[in-house]
PAKOLTOR-527151 format. One line per 10 residues: for each residue x negated, y negated, z of N, C-alpha, C. Coordinates in steps of 0.2 Angstrom, whole numbers, padded with zeros to 4 digits. Atoms other than C-alpha are relative to their C-alpha. Layout:
<nodes>
X Y Z X Y Z X Y Z; ...
</nodes>
This chain:
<nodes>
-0006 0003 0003 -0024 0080 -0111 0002 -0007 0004; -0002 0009 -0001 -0021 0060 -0110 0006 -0001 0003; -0008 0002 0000 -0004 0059 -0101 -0002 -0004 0007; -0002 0006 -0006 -0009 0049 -0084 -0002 -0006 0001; -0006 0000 0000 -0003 0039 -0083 0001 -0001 -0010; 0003 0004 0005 -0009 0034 -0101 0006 0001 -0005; -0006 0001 0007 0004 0040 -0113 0009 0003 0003; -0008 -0001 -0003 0021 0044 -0103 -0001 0000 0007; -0002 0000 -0008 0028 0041 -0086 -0001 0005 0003; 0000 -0007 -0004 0029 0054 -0074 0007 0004 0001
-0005 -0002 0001 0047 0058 -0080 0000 0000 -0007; -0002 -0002 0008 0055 0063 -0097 0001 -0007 -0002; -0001 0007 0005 0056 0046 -0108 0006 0000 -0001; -0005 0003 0000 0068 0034 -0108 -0001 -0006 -0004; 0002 0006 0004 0069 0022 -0125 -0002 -0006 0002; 0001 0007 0000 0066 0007 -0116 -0007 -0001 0002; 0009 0000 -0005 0049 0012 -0109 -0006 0001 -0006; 0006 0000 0005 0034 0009 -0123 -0004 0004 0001; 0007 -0003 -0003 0023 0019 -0112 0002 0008 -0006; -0001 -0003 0006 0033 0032 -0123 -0002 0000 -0008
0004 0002 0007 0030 0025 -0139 -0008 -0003 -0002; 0008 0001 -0001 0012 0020 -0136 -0001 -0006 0000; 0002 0007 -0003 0016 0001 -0135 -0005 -0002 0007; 0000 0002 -0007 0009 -0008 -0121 0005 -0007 0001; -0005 0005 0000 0020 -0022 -0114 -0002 -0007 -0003; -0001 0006 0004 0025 -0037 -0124 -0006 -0004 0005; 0001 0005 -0007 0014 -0053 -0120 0005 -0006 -0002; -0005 0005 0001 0029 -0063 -0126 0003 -0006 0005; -0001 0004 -0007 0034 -0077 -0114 0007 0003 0002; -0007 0002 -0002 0048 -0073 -0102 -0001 0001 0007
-0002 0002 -0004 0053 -0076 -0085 -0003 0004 0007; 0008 -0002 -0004 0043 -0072 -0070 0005 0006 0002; -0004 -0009 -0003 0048 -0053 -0062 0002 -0002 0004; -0003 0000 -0007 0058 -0051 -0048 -0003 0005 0005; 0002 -0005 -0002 0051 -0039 -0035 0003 0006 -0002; -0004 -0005 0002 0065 -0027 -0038 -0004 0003 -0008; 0000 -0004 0006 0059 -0026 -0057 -0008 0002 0002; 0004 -0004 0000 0041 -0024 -0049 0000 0008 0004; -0001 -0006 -0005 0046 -0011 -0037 0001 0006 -0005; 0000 -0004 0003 0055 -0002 -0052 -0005 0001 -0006
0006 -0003 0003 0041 -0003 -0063 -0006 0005 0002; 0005 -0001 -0003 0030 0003 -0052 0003 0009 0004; 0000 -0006 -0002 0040 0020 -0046 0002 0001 -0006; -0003 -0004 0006 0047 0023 -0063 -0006 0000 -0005; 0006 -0002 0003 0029 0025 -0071 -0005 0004 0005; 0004 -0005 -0005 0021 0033 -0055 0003 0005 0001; -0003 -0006 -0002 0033 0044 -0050 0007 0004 -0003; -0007 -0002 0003 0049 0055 -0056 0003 -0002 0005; -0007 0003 -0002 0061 0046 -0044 0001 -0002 -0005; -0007 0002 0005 0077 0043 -0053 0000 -0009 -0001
0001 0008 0000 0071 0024 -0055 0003 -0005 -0008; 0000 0003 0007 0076 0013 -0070 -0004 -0004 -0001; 0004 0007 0002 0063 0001 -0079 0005 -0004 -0001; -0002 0006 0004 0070 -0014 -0083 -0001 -0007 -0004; 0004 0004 0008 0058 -0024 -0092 -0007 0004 0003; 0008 -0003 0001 0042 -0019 -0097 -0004 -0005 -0005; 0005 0003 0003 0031 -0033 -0102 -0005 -0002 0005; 0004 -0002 -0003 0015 -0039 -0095 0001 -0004 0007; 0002 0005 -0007 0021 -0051 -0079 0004 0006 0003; -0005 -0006 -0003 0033 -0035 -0075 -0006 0005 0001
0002 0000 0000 0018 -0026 -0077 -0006 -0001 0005; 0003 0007 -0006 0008 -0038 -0065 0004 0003 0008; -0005 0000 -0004 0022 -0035 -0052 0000 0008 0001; -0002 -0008 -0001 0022 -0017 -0053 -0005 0004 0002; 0005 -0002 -0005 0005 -0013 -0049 -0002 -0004 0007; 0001 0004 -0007 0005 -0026 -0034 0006 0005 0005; -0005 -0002 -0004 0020 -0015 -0028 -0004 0008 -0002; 0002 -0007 0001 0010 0003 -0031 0000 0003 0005; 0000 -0006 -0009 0004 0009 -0012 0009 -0001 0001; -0008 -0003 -0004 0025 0006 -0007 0002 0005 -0005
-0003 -0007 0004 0027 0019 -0022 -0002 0007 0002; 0005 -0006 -0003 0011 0029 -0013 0004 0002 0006; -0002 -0002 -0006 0019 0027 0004 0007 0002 0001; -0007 -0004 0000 0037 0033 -0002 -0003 0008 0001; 0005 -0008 0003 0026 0049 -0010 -0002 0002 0007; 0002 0000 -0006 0015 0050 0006 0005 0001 0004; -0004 -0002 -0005 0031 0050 0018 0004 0007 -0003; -0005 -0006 0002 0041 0063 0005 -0006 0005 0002; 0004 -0003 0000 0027 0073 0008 -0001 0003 0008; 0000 -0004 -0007 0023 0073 0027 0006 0001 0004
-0007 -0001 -0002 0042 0075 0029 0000 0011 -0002; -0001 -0008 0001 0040 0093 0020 -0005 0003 0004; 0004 -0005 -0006 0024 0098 0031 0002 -0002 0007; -0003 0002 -0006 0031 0091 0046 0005 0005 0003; -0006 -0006 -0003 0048 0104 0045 -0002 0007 -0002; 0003 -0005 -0001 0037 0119 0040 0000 0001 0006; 0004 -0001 -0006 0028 0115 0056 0007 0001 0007; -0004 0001 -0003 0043 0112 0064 0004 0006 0001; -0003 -0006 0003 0052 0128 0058 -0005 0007 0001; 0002 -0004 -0003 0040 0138 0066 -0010 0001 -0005
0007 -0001 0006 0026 0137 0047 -0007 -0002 0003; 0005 0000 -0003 0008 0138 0051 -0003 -0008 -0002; 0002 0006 0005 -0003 0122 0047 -0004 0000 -0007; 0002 -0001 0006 -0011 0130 0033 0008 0000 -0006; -0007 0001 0003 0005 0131 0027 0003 -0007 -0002; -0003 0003 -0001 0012 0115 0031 -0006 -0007 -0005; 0006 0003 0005 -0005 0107 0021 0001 0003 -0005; 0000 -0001 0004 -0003 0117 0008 0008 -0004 -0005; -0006 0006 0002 0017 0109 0006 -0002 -0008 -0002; 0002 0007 0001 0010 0093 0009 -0004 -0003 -0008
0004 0004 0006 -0001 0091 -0006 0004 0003 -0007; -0005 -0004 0004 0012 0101 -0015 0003 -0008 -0005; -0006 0001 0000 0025 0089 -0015 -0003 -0007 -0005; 0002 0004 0003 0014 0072 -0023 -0002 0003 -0007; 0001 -0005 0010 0010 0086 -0038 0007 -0001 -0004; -0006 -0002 0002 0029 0088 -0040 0001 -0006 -0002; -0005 0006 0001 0034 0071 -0039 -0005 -0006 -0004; 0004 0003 0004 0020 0064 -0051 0000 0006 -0006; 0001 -0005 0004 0022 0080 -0062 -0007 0002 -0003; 0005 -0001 0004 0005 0084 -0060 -0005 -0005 -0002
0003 0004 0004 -0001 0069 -0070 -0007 -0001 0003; 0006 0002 -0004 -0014 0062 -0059 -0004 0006 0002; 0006 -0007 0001 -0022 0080 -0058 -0002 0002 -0007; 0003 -0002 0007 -0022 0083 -0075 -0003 -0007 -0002; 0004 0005 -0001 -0028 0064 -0076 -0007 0002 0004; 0007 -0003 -0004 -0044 0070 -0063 -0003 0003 -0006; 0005 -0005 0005 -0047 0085 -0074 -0001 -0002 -0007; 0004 0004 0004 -0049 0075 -0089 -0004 -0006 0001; 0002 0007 -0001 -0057 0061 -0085 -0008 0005 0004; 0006 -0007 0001 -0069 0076 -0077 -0003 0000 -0004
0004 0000 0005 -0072 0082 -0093 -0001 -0003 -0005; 0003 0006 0002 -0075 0067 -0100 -0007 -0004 -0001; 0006 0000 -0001 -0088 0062 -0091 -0005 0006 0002; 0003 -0007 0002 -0095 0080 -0088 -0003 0001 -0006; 0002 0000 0007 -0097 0080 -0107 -0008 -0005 -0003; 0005 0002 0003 -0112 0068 -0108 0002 -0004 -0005; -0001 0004 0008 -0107 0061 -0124 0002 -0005 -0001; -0002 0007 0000 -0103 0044 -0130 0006 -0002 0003; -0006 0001 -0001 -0088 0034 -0127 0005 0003 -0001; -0003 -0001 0004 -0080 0037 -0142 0003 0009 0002
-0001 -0007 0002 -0082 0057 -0143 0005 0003 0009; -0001 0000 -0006 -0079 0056 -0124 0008 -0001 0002; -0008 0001 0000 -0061 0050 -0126 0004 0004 -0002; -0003 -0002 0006 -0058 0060 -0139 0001 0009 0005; -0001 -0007 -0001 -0062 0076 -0129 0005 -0002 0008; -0005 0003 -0003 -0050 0066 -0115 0006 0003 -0002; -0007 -0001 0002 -0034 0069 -0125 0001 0005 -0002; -0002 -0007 0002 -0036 0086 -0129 0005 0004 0006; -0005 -0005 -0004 -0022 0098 -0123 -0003 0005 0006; 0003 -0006 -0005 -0034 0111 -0116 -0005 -0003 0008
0004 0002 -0003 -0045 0109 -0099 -0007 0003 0002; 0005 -0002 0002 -0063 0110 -0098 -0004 0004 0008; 0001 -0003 -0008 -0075 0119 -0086 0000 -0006 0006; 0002 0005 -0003 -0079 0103 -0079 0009 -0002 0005; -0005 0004 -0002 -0061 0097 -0075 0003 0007 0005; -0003 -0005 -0004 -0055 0114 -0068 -0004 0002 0007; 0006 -0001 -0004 -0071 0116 -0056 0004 -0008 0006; 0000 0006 -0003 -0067 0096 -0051 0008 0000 0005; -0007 -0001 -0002 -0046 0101 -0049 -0001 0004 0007; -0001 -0001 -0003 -0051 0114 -0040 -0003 -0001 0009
0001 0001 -0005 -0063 0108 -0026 0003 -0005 0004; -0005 0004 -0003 -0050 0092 -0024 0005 0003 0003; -0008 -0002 -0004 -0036 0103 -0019 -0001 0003 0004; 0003 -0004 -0004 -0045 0114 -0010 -0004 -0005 0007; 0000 0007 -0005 -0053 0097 0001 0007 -0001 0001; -0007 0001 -0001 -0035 0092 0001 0001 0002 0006; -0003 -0005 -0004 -0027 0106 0008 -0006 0002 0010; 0001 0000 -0007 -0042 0108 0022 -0001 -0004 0004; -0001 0005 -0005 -0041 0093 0029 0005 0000 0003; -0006 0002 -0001 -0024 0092 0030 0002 0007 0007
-0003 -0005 -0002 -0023 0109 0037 -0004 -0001 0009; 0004 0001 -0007 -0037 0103 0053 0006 -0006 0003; -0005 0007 -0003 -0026 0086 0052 0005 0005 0005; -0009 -0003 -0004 -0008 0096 0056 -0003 0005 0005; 0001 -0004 -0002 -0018 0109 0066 -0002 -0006 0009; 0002 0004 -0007 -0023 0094 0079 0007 -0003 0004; -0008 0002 -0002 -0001 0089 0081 0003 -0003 -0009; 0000 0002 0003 0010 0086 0069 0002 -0008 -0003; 0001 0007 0001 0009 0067 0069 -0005 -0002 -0003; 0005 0000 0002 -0008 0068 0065 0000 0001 -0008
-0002 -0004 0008 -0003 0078 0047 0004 -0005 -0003; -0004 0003 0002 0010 0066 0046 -0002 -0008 -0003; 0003 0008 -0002 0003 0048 0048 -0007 0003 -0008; 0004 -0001 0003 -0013 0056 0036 0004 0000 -0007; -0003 -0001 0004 -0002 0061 0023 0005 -0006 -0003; -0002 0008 0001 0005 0043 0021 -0005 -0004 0001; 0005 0007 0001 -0011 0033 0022 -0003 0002 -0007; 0002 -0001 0006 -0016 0045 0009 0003 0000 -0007; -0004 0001 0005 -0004 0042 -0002 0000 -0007 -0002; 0001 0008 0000 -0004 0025 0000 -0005 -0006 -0002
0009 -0001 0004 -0024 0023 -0002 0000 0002 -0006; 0002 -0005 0009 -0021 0034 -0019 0001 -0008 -0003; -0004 0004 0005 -0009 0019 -0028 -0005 -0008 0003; 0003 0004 0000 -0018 0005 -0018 -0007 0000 -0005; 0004 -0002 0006 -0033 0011 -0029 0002 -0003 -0005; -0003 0001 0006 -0022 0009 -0045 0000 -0006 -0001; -0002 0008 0000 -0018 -0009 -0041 -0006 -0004 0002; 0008 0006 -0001 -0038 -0015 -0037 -0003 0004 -0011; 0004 -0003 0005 -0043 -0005 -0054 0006 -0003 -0006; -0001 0003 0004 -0030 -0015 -0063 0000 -0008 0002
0003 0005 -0002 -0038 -0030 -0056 -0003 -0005 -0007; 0004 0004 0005 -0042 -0045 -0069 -0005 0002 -0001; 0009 -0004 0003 -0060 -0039 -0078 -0001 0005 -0002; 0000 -0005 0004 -0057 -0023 -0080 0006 0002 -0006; -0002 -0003 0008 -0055 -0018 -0100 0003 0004 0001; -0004 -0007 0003 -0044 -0005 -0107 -0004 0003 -0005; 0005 -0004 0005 -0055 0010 -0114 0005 0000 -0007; -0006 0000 0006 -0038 0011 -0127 0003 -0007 -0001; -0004 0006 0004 -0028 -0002 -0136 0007 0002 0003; -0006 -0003 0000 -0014 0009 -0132 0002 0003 0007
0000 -0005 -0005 -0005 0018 -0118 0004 -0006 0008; -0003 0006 -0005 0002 0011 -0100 -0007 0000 0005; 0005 0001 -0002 -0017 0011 -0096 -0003 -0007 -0003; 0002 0007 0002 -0020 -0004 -0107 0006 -0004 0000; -0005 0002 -0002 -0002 -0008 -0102 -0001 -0005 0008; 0002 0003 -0008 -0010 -0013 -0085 -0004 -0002 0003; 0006 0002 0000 -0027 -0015 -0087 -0003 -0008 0000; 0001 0007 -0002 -0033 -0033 -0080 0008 -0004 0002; -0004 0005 0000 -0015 -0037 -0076 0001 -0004 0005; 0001 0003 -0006 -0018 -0041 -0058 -0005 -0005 0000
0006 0006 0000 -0026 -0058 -0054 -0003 0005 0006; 0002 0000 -0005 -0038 -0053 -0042 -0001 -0002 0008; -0004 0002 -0007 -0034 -0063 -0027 0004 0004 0002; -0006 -0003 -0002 -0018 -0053 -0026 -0002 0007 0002; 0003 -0005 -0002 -0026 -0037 -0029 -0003 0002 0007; 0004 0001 -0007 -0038 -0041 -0013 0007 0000 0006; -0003 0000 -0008 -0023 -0045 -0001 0005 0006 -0001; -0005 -0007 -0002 -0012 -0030 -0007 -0005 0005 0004; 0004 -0005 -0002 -0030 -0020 -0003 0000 0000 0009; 0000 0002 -0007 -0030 -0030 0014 0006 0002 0004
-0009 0000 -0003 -0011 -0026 0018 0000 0007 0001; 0000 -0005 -0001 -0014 -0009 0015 -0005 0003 0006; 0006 -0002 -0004 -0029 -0006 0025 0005 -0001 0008; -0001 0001 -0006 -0018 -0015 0040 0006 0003 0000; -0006 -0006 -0002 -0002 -0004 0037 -0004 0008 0000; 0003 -0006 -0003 -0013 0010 0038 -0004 0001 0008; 0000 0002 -0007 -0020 0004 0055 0005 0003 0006; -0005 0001 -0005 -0005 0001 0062 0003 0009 0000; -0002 -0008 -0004 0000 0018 0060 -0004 0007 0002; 0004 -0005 -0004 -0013 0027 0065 0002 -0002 0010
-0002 0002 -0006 -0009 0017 0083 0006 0007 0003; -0006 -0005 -0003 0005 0032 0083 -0006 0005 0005; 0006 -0006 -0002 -0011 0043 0091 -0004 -0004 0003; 0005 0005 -0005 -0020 0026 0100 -0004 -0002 -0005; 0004 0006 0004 -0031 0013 0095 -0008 0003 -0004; 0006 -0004 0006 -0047 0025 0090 0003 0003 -0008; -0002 -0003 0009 -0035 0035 0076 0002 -0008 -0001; 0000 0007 0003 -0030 0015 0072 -0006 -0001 -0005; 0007 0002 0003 -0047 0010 0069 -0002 0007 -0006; 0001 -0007 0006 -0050 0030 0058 0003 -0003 -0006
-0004 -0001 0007 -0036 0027 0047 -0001 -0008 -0003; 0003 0004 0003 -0042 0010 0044 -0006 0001 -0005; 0008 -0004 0001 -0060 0017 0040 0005 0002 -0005; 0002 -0005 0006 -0054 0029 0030 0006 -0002 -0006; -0003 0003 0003 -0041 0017 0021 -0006 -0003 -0006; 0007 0004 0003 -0059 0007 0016 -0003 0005 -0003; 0003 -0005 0006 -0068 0022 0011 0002 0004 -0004; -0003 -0002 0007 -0055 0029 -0001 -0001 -0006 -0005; 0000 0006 0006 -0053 0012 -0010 -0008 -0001 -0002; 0007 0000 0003 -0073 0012 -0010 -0003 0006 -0003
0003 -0006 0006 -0075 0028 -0018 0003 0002 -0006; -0004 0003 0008 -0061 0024 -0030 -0007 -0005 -0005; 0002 0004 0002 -0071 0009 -0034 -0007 0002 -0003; 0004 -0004 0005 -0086 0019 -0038 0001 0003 -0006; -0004 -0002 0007 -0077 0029 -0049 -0001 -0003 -0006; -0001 0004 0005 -0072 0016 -0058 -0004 -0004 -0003; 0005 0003 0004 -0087 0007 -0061 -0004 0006 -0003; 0003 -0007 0006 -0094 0024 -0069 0005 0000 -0003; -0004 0000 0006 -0081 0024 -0079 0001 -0004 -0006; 0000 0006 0007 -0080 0007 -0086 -0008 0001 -0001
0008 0000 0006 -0101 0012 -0089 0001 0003 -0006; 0000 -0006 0004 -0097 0027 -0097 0008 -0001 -0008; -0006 0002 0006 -0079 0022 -0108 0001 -0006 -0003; -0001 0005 0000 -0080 0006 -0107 0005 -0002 0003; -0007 0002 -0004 -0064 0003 -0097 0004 0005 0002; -0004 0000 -0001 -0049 0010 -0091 0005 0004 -0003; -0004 -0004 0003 -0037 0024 -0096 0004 0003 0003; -0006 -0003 -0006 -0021 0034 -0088 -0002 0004 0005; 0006 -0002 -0005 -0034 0045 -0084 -0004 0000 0005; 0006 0003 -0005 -0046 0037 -0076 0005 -0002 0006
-0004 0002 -0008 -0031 0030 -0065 0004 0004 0004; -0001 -0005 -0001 -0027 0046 -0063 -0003 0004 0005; 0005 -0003 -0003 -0043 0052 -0056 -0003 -0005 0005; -0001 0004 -0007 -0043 0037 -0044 0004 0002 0004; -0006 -0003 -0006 -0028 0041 -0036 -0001 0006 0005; 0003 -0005 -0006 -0035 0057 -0030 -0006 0001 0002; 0005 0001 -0006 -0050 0053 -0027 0001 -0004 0006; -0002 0004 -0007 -0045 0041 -0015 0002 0002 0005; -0003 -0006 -0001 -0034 0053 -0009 -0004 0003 0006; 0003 -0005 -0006 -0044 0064 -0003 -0006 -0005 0002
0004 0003 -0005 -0057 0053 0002 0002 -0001 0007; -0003 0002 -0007 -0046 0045 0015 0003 0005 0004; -0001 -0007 -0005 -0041 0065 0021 -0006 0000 0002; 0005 -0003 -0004 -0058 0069 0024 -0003 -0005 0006; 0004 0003 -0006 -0064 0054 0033 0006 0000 0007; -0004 -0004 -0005 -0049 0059 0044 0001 0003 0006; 0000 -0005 -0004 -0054 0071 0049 -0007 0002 0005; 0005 0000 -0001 -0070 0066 0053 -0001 -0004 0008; 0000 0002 -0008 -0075 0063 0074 0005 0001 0004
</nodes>
C-alpha cells in the first residue's frame, strides 16, 4: 500500500494538503518560504505532530525537506525520552529498545514501514517498472516486504537493546542520530536529479526540490550534530556516531540508486524505505567496536 509518504501525511487530512488529493505543489510563482513554513511542512507530512501546513507549493516544499533531520531529531529525542524512563523506572534494556523503535512507528503511523515493505515487494518482484509500482500500491503485503519489516525491526530493537544495555546515554544519544540520519536521508533523495517514479503524490511533490548544494551542507550539519553528541560518552563515541551518520546516508544512497534503476525515480515509498534503512544502519554501526 502506497501511502508513504506518497499519498497522505502521517495524520488524518486536512483540505489544504494536496498530498491528500493527489496534487503535487503548485509551481505557480509566490513568495519565498519562511523557515517556520519549512519547518511546518516538514513535521506536518513526516510526522502526526499537531503541526499546520501553511502553504504547500514547490519552494515550501524545497524548505520543508532542508528542515526534515530537525523533524528526525524531535522523533529521535521523543523516542529516547520513552527508553530512557523505562530504564529509569527500573524497565530492562530489551524493553527500553523495544519502546524506543515503538514510538517513531506511532508518531509516523507506521508509514515508513509500510513504505519499506512495499518498496520490498516491489523490487523483490523482479518485474518491470510499470507492473512494479502497480504491485506497490496494493493494500496487501508480500512475502518480500514482511520478511524485509521483519529483520529491520528485529536489527533495530537489537542494537538498541546492546546500545541501552552499555548506559542509558548511549541508548539515548543513538536513538537521535538515528532518527536524524532517517530524514537526513529524505532531504539528499529529494536532491535536484532525482525523478519522480509517479506524476502524483507528496513523493513527486518533492522529488528534485532541493538544489543540491543545500542538500550537501544539511548532510554535513547533520553528520556534525551527530558528532557532537556523541562527545556526551568522549571523542571515540563522537568520531562512531559521525561514522555511522556517513554510513546510513551511504546506504540510503544505495537504496536509492537501485530504485531510481528499477522505478525509475522516486516514490513515498521509496522514501519510506530510506528512512529506515538509514535508520538502522546507523544503529548497527553503533554498535559496532
Amino acid at each position: 500500500m502506497d501511502t508513504t509518504p506518497e499519498q497522505s501525511p502521517a495524520r488524518p487530512p486536512e483540505p489544504e494538503r494536496p498530498a491528500d488529493s493527489g496534487r503535487s505543489p503548485t509551481s505557480d510563482p509566490a513568495p519565498p518560504p519562511s523557515w517556520d513554513d519549512g519547518i511546518r511542512f516538514a513535521f506536518g507530512t513526516l510526522t502526526v505532530l499537531p503541526v499546520r501546513v501553511a502553504r504547500w507549493d514547490r519552494s515550501a516544499a524545497r524548505a520543508g525537506m532542508l528542515c526534515a533531520p530537525l523533524a528526525g531529531l524531535v522523533v529521535g529525542l521523543c523516542a529516547a525520552a520513552l527508553g530512557g524512563a523505562l530504564l529509569l523506572l527500573g524497565g530492562g534494556a530489551l524493553q527500553a529498545a523495544v519502546a524506543t523503535v515503538a514510538v517513531p512507528a506511532v508518531l509516523t503511523r507506521g508509514l515508513h514501514l509500510d513504505g519499506l515493505a512495499d518498496t520490498a515487494d516491489g523490487l523483490g518482484s523482479g518485474k518491470p517498472a510499470e507492473d512494479a509500482l502497480r504491485i506497490m500500491k496494493r493494500s496487501d503485503i508480500g512475502p518480500f516486504g514482511v520478511i524485509t519489516l521483519l529483520l529491520v525491526l528485529l536489527g533495530q530493537v537489537a542494537a538498541l537493546t546492546e546500545l541501552y544495555a552499555a548506559g542509558w546515554a548511549q541508548g539515548a544519544v543513538a536513538a537521535a542520530a538515528a532518527g536524524t540520519a532517517a530524514r537526513c536521508a529524505l532531504t539528499l533523495a529529494a536532491r535536484a536529479g532525482v525523478p519522480a517514479a509517479r506524476p502524483e503524490g507528496l513523493g513527486a511533490a518533492v522529488a528534485g526540490a532541493v538544489p543540491l548544494r543545500s542538500a550537501l551542507l544539511v548532510a554535513v550539519g547533520t553528520v556534525a550534530v551527530s558528532t557532537a553528541g556523541g562527545l556526551l560518552s568522549g571523542p571515540l563515541s563522537a568520531l562512531r556516531h559521525g561514522l555511522a551518520v556517513v554510513s546510513a546516508l551511504a546506504a540510503a544512497e544505495l537504496l536509492l540508486r537501485h530504485c531510481r534503476r528499477r522505478f525509475g525515480g522516486v516514490t513515498g515509498d521509496v522514501f519510506g524505505a530510506l528512512a529506515e534503512t538509514a535508520a538502522t544502519a546507523a544503529l548497527v554501526v553503533l554498535t559496532l567496536g
